[in-house]
C-alpha positions in Angstrom: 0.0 0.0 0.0 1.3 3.2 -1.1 -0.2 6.8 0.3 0.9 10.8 0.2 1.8 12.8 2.9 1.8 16.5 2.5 1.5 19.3 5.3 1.8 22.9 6.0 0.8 24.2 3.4 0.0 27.7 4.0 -2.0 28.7 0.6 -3.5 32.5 0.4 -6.3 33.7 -1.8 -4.6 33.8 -5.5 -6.3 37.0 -5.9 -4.1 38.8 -3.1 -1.2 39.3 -4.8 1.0 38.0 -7.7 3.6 36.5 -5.1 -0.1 34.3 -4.2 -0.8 33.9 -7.5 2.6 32.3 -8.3 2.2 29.8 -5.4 -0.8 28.7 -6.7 0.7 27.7 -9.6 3.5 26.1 -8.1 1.4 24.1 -5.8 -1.4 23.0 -8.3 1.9 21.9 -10.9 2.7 20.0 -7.7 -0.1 18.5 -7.6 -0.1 16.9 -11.2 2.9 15.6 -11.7 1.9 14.0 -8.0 -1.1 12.8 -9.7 0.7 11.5 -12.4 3.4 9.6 -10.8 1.6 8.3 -8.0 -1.9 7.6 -9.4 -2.8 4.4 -7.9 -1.8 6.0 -4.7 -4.6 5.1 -1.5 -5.0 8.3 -0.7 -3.0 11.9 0.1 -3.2 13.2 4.0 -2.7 16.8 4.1 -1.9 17.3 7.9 -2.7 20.6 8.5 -2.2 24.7 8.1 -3.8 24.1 5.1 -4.2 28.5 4.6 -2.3 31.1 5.8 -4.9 32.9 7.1 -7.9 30.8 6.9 -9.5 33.1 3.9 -12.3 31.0 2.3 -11.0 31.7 -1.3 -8.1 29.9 -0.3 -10.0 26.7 0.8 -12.4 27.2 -2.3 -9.3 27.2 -4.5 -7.6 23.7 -2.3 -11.4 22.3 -2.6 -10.8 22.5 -6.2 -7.6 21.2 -6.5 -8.1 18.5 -4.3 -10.9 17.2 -5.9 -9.6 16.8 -9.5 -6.9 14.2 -7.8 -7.6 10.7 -9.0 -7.1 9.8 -4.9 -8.7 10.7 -1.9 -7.4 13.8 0.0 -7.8 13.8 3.4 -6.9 17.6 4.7 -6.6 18.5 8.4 -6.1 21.5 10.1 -3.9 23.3 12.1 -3.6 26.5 13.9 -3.3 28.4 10.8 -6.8 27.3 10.0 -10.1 27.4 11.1 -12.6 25.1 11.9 -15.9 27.0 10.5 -14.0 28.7 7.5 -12.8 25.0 6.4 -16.7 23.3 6.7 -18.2 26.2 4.0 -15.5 25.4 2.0 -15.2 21.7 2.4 -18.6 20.6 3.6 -18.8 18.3 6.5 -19.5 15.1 5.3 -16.5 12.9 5.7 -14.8 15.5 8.2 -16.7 15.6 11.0 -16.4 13.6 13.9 -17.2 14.6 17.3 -17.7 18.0 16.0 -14.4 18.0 14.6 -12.4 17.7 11.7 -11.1 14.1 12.1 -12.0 10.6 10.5 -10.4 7.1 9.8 -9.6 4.8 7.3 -9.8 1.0 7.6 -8.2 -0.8 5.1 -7.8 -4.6 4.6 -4.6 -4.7 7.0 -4.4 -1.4 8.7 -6.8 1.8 9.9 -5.2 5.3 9.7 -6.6 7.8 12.3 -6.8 11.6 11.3 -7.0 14.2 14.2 -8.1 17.5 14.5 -5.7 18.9 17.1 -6.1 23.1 17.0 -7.3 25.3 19.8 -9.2 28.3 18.7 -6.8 31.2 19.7 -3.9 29.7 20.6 -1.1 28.3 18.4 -0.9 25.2 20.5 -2.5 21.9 19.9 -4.9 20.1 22.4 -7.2 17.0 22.0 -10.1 17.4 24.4 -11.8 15.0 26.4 -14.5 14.6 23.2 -11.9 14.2 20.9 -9.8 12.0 23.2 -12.8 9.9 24.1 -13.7 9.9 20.3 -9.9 8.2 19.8 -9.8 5.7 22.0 -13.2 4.4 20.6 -11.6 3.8 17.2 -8.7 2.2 18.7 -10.9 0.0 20.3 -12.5 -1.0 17.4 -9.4 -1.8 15.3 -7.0 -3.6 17.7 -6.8 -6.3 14.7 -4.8 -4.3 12.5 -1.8 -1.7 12.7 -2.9 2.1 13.1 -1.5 5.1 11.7 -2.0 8.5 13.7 -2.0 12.1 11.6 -2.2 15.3 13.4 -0.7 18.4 12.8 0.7 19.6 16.7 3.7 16.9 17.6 3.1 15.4 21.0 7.2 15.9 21.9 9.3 18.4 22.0 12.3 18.9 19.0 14.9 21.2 20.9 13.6 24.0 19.4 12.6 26.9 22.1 10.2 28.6 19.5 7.9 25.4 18.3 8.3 23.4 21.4 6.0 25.7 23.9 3.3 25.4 20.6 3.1 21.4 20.7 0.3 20.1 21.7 -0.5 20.8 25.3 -1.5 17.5 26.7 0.4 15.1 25.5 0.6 12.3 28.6 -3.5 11.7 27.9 -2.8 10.8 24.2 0.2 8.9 25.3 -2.1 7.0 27.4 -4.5 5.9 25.0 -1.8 5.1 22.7 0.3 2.9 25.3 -3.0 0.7 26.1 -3.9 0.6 22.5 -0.5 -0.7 21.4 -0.7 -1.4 18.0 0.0 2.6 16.5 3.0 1.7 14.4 3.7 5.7 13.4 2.4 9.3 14.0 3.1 12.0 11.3 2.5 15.5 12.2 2.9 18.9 10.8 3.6 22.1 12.6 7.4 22.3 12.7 8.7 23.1 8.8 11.5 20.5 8.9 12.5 17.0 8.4 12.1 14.9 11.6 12.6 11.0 12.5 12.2 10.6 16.3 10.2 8.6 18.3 7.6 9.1 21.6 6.5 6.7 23.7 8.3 3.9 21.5 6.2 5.3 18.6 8.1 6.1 15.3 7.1 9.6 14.8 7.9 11.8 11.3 7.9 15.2 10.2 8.5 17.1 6.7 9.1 20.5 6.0 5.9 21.1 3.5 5.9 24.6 1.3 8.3 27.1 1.6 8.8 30.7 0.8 12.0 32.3 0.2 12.4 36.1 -1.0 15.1 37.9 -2.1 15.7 41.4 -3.5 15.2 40.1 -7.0 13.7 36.4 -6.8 11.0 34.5 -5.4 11.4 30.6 -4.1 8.8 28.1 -4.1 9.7 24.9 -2.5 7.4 21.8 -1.9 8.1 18.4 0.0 6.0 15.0 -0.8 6.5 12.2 1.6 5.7 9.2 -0.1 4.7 6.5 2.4 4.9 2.1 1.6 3.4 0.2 4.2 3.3 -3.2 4.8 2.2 -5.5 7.7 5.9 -5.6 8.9 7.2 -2.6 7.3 7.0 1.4 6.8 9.3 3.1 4.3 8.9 7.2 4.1 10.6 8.6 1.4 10.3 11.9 -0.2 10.3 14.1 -3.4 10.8 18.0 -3.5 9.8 20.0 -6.2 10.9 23.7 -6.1 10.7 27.2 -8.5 12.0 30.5 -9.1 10.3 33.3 -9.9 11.9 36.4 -11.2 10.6 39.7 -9.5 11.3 41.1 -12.7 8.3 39.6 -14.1 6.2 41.1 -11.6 7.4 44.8 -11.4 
């Protein structure tokens, strides 16, 4: 089994600006040759900070991207986002659990669990006692197979003194539920812009940079960052692509 992994992706209203604009294009060129390569893939999570600012043109225009993909997308949010703003856009059905944006998967040998970890107002994650309580029923019901967590807030800290007071702020329940549950083979999270392999509470546990944005006095960067995911009953390979572009501010002036 074969699925996509993309995160962070911070997308603005293409209308704002031409630096927007450019993204766009960059992203949705992404996109294809993604398609393209990876067509038979089971489906592409997006794990949050899906805008920049939560502007419903921007989830209009992601709505419309993701749905021309010849997979299921599966986007979650982060604190970038918001909850309301992302349901016009997106609808509910098929995102809303609990109240929340968060659903699973069950496959024929494994059930992947997406979380919806943001706290209105704060840049910190939190799973609540409805979402926790919502968690530990679908562990329960798939003990038989291998799970795979997505969420954008990392339960651990990375050494970093600006991202690590902005994890997710209760980490010991989820450890709990994930310590009795004992068959979560990985987490993958969002949140942090950077290539991660750690692990928490003896769970492998992976992070990738997403989009980036460089400027310079006379260029613009673009940069993307796939993870392509295999998975097996006895083994997980992440690898990843990057795709990246320069625009000249030349063009634009």
């Amino acid at each position: 089994m074969q699925f996509l992994y993309l995160t962070d992706l911070h997308m603005r209203d293409p209308a704002n600006s031409w630096v927007d604009n450019e993204r766009a294009n960059f992203f949705a060129s992404c996109l294809r040759e993604l398609a393209q390569t990876y067509a038979d893939a089971e489906f592409c999570v997006v794990t949050g900070d899906l805008t920049d600012q939560a502007e419903p043109m921007a989830y209009s225009w992601l709505y419309e991207q993701f749905k021309e993909l010849p997979f299921p997308t599966i986007p979650l949010l982060g604190n970038h986002d918001d909850r309301e703003a992302f349901w016009r856009e997106f609808g509910v059905h098929g995102n809303n659990q609990a109240n929340f944006v968060q659903s699973f998967r069950r496959s024929d040998n494994a059930c992947f669990i997406f979380l919806d970890t943001i706290r209105p107002g704060s840049d910190a994650g939190t799973l609540c006692d409805a979402r926790l309580f919502w968690l530990e029923k679908i562990l329960q019901e798939n003990r038989d197979v291998p799970v795979f967590l997505f969420m954008h807030h990392p339960p651990c800290e990375i050494g970093d003194v600006i991202m690590d007071p902005i994890k997710l702020d209760n980490p010991a329940e989820l450890g709990h539920l994930l310590s009795n549950a004992r068959n979560v083979r990985h987490i993958f999270v969002g949140h942090v812009h950077r290539n991660i392999t750690t692990s928490w509470e003896e769970i492998p546990l992976t992070s990738i940079p997403g989009q980036s944005l460089n400027t310079t006095s006379t260029h613009v960067d673009f940069g993307l960052t796939a993870g392509i995911v295999e998975f097996e009953r006895d083994s997980i390979q992440v690898s990843q692509v990057s795709f990246s572009h320069r625009a000249s501010l030349k063009t634009f002036l």
